[in-house]
N, C-alpha and C positions, 0 to 999 in steps of 0.2 A: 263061087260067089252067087248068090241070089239075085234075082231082080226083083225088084217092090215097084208095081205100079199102081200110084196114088193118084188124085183127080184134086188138084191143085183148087183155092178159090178163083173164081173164072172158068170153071170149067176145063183147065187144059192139062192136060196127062203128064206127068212127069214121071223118070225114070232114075228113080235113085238106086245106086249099088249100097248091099248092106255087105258089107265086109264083118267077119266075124272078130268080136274085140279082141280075144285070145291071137288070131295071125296080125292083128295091127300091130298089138304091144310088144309081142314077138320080134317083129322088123323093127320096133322103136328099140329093144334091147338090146338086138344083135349090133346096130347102130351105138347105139351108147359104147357100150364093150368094145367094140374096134377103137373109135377114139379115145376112149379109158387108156388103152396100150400104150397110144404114140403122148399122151398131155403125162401118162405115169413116168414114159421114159425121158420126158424136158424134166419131169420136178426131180429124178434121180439125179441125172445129169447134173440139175443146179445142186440138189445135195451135197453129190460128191465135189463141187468145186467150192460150198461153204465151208466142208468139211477138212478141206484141203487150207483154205483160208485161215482155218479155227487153228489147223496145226501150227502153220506158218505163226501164230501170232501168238503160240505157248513155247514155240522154239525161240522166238525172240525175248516175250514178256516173263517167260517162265508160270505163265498159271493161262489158265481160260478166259477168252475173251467175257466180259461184264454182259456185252449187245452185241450181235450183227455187225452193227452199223459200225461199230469199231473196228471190225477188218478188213472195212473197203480200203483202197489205196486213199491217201490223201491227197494225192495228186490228180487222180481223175476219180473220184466218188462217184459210183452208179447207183444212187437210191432206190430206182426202177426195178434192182436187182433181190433186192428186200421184198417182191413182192409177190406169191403165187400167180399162177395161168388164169384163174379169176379174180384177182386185185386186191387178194386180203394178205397179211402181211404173214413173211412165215413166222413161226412160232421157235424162239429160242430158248430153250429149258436147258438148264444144269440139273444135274445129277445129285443123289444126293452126297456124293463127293467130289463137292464142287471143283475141286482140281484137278479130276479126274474121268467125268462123265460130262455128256452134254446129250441132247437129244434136240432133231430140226422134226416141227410138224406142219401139213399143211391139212387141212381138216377137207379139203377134195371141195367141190363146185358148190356142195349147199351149204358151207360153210361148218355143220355141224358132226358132231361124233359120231363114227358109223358110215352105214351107205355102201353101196357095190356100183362101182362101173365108175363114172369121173365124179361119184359122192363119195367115194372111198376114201379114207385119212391114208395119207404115206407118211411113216416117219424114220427118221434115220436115228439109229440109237449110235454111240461111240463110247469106248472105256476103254483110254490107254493105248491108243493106235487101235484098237479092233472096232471093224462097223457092221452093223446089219442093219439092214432094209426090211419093213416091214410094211402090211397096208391095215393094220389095227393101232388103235392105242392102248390095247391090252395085250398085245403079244411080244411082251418084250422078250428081247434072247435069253439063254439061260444065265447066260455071265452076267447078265446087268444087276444089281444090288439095287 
């Protein structure tokens, strides 16, 4: 670390640390990336229990829920549930055989396409009982049509 001493207005010496931006951003990334891990591993978690949900509701209805919000219980609705670790709602796509495919997105903290660390898209593709997790919106598995 350097020391910069500069002669303030008034005359009095001050002692600033210059920290090199390269080790700041560095700590700011290593930082990001740890909690990327633990907020990846709540939005899988919730995946795998929409996903579970979505099944539950083609074993009964016989085809793919319309919304989300259609497989909450009736009895106790948790809207709260509908919503990413930063408060945008997930994304419910079907496939394009709708009786068949579904994909949940959440497009990570900045909301948009793309990004590494907690900017990164998670999404869960499903076709037919089969799931895979991914953290692009361009890498879908190879089965997906």
């Amino acid at each position: 670390m350097q020391k910069d001493n500069r002669t303030e207005a008034g005359g009095r010496a001050s002692r600033c640390s210059r920290v090199p931006l390269a080790a700041l951003l560095a700590t700011l990334t290593c930082a990001c990336f740890e909690d990327a891990g633990e907020v990846h591993a709540e939005v899988v978690t919730e995946f795998l229990g929409w996903s579970h949900r979505i099944q539950q509701h083609v074993k009964t209805h016989g085809r793919l829920p319309g919304t989300l919000a259609s497989t909450l219980d009736e009895r106790a609705p948790d809207s709260s549930a509908l919503v990413d670790p930063w408060g945008a709602d997930y994304a419910y796509v079907l496939g394009a055989d709708e009786r068949q495919q579904f994909k949940l997105i959440t497009l990570g903290e900045d909301g948009a396409e793309g990004g590494d660390g907690l900017c990164s898209d998670t999404v869960l593709w499903w076709q037919g009982g089969e799931t895979h997790i991914s953290y692009s919106l361009h890498q879908p598995p190879p089965w997906w049509r």
